[in-house]
N, CA, C and O atoms as a GROMACS GRO file, in nm:
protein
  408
    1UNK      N    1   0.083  -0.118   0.000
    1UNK     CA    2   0.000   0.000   0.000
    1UNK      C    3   0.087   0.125   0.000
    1UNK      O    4   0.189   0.139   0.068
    2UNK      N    5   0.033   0.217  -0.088
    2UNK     CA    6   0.094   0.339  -0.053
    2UNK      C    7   0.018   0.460   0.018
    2UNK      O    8  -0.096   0.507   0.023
    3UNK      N    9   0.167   0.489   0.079
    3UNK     CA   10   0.120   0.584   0.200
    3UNK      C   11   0.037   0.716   0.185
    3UNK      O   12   0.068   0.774   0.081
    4UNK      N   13  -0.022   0.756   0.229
    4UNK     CA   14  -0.153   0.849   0.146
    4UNK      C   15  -0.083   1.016   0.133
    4UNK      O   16  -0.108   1.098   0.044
    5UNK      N   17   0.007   1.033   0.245
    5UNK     CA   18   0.107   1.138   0.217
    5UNK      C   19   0.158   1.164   0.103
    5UNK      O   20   0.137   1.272   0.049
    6UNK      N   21   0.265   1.030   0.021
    6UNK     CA   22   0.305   1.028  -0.070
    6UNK      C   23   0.230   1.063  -0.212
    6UNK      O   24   0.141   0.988  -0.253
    7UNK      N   25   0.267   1.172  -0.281
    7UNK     CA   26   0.178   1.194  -0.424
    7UNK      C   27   0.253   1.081  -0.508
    7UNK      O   28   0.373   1.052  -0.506
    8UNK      N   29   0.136   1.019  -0.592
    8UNK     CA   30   0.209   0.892  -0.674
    8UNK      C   31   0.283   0.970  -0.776
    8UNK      O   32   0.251   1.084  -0.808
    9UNK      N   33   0.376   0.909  -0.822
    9UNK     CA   34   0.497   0.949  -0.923
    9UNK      C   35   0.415   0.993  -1.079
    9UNK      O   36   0.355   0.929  -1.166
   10UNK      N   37   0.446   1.114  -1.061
   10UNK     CA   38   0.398   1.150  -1.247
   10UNK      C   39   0.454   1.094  -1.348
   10UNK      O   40   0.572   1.058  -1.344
   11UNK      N   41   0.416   1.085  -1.402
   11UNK     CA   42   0.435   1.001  -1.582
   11UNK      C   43   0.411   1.130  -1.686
   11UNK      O   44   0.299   1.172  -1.716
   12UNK      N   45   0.487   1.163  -1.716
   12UNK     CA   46   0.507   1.254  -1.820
   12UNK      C   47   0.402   1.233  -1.922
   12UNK      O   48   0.373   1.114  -1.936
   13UNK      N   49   0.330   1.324  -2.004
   13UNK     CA   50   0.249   1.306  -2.070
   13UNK      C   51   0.310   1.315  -2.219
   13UNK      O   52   0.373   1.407  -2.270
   14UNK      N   53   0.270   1.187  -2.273
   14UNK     CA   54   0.312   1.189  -2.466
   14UNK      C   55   0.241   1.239  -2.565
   14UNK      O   56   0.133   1.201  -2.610
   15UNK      N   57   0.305   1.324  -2.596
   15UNK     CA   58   0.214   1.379  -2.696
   15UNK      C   59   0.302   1.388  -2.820
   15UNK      O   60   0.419   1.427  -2.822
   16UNK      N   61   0.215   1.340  -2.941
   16UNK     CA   62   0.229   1.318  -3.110
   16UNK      C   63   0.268   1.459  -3.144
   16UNK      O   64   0.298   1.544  -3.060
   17UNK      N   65   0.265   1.475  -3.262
   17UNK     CA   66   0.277   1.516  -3.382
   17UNK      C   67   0.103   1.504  -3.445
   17UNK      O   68   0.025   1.412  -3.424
   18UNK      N   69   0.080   1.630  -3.525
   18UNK     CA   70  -0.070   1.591  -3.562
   18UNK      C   71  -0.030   1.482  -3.658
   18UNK      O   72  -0.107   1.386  -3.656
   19UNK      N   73   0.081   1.472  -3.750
   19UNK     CA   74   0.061   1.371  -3.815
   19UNK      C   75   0.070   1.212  -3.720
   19UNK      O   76   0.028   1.099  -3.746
   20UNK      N   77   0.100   1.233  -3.675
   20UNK     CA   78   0.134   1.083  -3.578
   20UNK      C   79   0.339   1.001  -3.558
   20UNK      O   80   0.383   0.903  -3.498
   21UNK      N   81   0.412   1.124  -3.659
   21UNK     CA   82   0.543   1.082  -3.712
   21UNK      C   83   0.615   1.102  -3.583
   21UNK      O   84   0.704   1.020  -3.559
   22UNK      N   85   0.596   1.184  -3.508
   22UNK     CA   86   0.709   1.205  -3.429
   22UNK      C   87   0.638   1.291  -3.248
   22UNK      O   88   0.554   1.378  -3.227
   23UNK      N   89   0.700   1.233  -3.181
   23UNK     CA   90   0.623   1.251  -3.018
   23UNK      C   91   0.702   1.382  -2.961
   23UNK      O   92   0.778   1.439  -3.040
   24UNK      N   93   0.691   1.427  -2.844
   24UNK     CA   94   0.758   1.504  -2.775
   24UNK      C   95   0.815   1.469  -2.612
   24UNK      O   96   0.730   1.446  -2.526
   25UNK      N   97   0.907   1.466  -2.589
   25UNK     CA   98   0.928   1.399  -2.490
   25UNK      C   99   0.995   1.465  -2.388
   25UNK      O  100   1.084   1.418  -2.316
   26UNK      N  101   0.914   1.655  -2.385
   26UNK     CA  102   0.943   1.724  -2.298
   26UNK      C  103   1.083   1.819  -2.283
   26UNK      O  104   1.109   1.905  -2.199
   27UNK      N  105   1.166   1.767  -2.404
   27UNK     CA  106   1.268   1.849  -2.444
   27UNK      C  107   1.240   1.857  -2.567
   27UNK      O  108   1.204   1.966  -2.610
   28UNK      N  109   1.248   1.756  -2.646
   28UNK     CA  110   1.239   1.810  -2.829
   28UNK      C  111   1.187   1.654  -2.858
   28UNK      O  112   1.187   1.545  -2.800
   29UNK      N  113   1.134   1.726  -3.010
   29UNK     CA  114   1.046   1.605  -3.109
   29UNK      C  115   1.180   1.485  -3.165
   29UNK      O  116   1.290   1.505  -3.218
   30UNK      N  117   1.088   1.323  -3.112
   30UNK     CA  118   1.171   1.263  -3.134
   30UNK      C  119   1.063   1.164  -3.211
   30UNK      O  120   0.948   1.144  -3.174
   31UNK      N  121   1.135   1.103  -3.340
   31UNK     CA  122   1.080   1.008  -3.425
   31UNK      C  123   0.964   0.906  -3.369
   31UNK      O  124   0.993   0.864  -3.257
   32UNK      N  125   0.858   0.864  -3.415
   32UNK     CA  126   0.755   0.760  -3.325
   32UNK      C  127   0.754   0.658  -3.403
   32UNK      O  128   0.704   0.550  -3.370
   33UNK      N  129   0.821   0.685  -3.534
   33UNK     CA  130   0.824   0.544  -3.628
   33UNK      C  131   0.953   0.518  -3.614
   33UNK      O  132   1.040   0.602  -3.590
   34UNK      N  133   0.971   0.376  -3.630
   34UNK     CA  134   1.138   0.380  -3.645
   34UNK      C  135   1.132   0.351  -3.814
   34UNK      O  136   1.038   0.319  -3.886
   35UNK      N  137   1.315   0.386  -3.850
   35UNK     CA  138   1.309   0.462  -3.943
   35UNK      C  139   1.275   0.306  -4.076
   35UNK      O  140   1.262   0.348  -4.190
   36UNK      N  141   1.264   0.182  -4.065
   36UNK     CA  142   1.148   0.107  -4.160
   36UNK      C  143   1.020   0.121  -4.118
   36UNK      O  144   0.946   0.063  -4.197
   37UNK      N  145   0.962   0.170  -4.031
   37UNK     CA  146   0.834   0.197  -4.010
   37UNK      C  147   0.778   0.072  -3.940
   37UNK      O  148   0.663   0.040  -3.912
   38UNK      N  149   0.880   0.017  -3.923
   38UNK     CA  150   0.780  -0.137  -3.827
   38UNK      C  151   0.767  -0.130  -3.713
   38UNK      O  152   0.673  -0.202  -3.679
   39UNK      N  153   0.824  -0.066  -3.609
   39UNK     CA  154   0.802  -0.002  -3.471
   39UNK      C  155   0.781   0.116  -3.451
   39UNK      O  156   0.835   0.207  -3.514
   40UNK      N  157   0.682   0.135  -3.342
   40UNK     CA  158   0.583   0.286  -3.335
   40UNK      C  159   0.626   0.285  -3.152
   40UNK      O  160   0.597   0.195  -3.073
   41UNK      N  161   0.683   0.385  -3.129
   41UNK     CA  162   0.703   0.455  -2.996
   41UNK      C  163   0.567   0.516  -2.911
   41UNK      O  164   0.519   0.629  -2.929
   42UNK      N  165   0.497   0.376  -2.776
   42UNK     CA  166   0.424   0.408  -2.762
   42UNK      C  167   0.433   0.509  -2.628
   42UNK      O  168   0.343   0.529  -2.547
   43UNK      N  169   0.561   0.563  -2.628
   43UNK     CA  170   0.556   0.669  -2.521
   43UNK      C  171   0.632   0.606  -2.412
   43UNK      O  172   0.609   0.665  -2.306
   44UNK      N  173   0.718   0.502  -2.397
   44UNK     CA  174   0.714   0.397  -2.264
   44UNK      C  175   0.824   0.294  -2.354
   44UNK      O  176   0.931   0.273  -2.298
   45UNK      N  177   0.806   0.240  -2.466
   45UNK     CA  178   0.872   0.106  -2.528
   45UNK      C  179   0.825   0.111  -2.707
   45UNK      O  180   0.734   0.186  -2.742
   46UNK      N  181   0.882   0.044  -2.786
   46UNK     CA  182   0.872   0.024  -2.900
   46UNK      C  183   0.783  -0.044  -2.896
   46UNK      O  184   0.756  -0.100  -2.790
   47UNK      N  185   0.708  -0.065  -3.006
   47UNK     CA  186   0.584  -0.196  -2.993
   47UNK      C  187   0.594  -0.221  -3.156
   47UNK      O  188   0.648  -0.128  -3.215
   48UNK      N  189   0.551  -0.331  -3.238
   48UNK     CA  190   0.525  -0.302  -3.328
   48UNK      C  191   0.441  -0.217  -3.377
   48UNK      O  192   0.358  -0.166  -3.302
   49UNK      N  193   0.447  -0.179  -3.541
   49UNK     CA  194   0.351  -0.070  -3.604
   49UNK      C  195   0.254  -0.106  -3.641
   49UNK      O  196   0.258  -0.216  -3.694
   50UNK      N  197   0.147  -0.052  -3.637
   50UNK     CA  198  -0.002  -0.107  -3.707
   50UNK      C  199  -0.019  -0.026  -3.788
   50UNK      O  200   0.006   0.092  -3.762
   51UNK      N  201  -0.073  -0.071  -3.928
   51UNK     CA  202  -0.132  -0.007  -4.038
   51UNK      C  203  -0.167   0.122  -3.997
   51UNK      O  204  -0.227   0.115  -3.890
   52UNK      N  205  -0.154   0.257  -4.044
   52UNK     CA  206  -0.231   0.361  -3.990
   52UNK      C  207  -0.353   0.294  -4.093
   52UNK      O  208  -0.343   0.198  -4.170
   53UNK      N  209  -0.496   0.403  -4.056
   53UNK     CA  210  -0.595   0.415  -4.127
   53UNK      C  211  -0.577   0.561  -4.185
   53UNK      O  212  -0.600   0.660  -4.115
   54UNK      N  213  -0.531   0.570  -4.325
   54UNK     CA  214  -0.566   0.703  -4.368
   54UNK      C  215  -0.700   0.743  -4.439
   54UNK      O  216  -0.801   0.673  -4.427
   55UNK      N  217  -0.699   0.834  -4.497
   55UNK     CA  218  -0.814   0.928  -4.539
   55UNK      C  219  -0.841   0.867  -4.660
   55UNK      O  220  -0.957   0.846  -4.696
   56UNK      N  221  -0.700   0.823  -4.758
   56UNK     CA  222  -0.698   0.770  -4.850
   56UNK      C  223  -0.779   0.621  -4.866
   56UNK      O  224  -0.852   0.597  -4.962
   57UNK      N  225  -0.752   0.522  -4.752
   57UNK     CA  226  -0.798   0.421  -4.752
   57UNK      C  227  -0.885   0.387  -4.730
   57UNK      O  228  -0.918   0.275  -4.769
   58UNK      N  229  -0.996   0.491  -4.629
   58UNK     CA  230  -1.084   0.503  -4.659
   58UNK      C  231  -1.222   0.571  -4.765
   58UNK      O  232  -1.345   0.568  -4.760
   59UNK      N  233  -1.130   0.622  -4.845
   59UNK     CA  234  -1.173   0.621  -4.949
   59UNK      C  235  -1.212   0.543  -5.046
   59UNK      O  236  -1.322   0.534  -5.100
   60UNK      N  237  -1.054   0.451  -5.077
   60UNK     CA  238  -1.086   0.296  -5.126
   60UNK      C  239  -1.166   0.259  -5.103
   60UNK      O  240  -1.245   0.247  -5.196
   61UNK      N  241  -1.207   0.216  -4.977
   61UNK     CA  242  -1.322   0.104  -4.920
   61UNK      C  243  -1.430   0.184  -4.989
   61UNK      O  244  -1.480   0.112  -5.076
   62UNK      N  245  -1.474   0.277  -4.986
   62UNK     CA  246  -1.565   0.359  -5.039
   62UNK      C  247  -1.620   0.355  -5.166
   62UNK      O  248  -1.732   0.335  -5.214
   63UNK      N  249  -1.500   0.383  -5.210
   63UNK     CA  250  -1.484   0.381  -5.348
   63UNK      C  251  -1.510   0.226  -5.452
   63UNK      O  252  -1.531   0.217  -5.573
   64UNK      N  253  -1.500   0.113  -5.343
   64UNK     CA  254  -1.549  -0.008  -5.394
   64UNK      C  255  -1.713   0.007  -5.400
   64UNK      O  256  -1.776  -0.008  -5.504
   65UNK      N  257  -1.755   0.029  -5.311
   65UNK     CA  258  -1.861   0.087  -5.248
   65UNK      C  259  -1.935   0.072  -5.374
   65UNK      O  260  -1.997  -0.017  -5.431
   66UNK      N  261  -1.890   0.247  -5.405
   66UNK     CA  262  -1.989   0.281  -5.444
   66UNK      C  263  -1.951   0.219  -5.635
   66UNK      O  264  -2.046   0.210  -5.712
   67UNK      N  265  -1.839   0.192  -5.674
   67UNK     CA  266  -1.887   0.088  -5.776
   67UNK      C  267  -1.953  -0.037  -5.839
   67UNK      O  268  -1.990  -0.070  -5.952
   68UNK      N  269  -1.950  -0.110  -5.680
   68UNK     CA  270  -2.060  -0.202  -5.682
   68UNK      C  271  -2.184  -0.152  -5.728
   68UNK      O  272  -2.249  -0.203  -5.819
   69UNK      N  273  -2.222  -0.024  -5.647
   69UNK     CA  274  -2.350   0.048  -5.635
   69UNK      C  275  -2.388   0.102  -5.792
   69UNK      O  276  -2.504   0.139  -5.815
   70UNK      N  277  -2.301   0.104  -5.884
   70UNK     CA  278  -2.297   0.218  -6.013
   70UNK      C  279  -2.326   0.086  -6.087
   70UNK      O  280  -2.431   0.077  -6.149
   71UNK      N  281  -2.240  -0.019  -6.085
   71UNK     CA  282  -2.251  -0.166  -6.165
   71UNK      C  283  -2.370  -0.188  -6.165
   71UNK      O  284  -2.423  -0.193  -6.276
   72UNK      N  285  -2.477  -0.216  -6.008
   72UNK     CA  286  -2.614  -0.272  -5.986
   72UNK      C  287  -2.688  -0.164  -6.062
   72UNK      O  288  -2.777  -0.210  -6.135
   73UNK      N  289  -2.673  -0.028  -6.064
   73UNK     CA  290  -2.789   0.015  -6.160
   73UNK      C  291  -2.764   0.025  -6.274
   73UNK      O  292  -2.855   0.030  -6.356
   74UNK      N  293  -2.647   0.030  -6.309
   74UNK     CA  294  -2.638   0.012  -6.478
   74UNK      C  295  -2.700  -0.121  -6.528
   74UNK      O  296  -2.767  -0.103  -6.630
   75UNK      N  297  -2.696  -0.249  -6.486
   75UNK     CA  298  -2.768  -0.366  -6.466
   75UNK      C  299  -2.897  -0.346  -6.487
   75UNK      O  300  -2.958  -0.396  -6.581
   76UNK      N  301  -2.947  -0.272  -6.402
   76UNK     CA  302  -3.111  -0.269  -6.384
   76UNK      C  303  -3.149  -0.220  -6.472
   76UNK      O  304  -3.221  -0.282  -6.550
   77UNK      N  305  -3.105  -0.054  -6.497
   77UNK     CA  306  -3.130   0.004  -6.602
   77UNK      C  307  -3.132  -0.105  -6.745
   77UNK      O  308  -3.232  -0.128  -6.813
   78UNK      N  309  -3.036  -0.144  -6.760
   78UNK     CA  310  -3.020  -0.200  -6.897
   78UNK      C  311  -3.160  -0.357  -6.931
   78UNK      O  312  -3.196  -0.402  -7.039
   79UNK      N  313  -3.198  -0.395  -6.802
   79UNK     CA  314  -3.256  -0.465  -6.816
   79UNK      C  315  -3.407  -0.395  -6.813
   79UNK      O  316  -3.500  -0.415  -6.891
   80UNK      N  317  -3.401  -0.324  -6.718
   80UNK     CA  318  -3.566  -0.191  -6.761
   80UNK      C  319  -3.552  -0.189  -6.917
   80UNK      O  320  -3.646  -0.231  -6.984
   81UNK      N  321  -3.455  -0.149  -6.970
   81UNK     CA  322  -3.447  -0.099  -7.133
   81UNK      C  323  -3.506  -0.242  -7.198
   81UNK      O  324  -3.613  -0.240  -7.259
   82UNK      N  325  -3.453  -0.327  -7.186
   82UNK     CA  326  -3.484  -0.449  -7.270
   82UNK      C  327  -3.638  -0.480  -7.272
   82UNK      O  328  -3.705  -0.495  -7.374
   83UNK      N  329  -3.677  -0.486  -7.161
   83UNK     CA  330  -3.835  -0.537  -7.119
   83UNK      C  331  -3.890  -0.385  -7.168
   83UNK      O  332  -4.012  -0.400  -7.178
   84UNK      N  333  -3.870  -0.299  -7.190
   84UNK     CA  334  -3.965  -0.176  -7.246
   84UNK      C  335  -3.898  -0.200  -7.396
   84UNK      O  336  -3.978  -0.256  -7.470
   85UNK      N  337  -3.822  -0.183  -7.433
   85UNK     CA  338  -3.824  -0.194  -7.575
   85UNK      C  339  -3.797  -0.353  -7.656
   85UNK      O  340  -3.757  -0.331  -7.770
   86UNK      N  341  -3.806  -0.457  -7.636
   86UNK     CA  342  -3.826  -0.554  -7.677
   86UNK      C  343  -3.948  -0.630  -7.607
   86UNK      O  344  -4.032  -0.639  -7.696
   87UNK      N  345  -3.992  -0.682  -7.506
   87UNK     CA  346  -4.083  -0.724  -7.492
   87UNK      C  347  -4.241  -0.657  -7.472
   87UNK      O  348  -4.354  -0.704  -7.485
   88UNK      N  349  -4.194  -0.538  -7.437
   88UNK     CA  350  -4.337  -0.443  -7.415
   88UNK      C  351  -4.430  -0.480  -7.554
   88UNK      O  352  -4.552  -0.501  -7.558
   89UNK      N  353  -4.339  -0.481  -7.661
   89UNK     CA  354  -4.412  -0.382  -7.753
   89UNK      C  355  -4.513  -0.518  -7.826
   89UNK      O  356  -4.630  -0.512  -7.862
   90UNK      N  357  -4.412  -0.641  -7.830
   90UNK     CA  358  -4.436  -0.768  -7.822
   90UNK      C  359  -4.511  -0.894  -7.739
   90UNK      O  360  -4.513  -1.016  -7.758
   91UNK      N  361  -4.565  -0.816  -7.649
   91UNK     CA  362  -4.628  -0.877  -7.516
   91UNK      C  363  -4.779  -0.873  -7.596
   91UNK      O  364  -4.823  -0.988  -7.593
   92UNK      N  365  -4.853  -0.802  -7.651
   92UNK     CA  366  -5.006  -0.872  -7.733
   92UNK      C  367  -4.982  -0.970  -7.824
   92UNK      O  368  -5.066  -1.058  -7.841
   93UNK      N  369  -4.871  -0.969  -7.890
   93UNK     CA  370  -4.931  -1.052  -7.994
   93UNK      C  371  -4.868  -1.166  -7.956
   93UNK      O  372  -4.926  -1.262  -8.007
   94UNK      N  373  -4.711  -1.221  -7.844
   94UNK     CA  374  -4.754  -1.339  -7.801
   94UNK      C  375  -4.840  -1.381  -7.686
   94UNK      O  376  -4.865  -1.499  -7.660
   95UNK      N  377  -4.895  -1.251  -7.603
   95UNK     CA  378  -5.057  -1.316  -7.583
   95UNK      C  379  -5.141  -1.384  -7.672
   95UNK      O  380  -5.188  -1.496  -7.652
   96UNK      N  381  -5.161  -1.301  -7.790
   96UNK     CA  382  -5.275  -1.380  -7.901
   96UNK      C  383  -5.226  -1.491  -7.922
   96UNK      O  384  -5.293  -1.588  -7.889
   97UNK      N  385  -5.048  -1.519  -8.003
   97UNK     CA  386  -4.997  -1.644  -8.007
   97UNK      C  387  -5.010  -1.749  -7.891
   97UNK      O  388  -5.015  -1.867  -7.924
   98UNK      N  389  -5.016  -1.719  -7.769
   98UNK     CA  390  -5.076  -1.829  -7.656
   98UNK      C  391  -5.208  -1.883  -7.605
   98UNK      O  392  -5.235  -1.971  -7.523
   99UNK      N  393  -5.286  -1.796  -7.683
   99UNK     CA  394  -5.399  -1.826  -7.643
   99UNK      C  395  -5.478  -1.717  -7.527
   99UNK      O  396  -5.594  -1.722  -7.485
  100UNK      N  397  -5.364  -1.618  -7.496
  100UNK     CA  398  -5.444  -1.593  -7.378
  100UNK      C  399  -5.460  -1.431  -7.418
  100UNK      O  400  -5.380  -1.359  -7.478
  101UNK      N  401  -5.587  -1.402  -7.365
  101UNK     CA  402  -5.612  -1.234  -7.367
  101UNK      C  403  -5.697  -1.207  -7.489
  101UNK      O  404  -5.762  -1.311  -7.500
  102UNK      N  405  -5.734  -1.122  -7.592
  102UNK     CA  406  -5.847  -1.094  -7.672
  102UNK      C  407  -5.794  -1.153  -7.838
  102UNK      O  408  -5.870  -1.143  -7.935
   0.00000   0.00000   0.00000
């Protein structure tokens, strides 16, 4: 237990870079990637690096998105077109040819 007198020991606070490249460590900016980018300085120890998520990549994902989305109506569309201009116009007379309708 600690004694309630005692203030617990401060831990310096880490703070980035807006880009995320490089921390401050209370005297001057020091690198947070190492320099292949496979370890990220989490303030305390190296750890490995994780993928950032950029702006870009989420775009990608997006951007699949919404070509799926452009593919499915060009699809539809093209198949609306077919059934209005080939079968519409053709739909009485192979009624009459089947037997069914006037």
């Amino acid at each position: 237990m600690r004694d309630a007198g005692v203030p617990a020991p401060v831990r310096p606070q880490t703070r980035y870079s807006a880009d995320g490249f490089w921390w401050w460590d209370g005297a001057e900016w020091r690198a947070a990637l190492s320099q292949d980018r496979l370890w990220r300085w989490n303030g305390n120890a190296w750890e490995p690096a994780r993928p950032e998520r950029t702006v870009g990549s989420q775009i990608r994902g997006g951007g699949v998105i919404a070509i799926g989305i452009a593919v499915l109506v060009a699809v539809v569309a093209v198949a609306t077109a077919v059934v209005l201009v080939v079968i519409m116009p053709n739909a009485a007379a192979l009624l009459k040819e089947w037997g069914i309708g006037p």
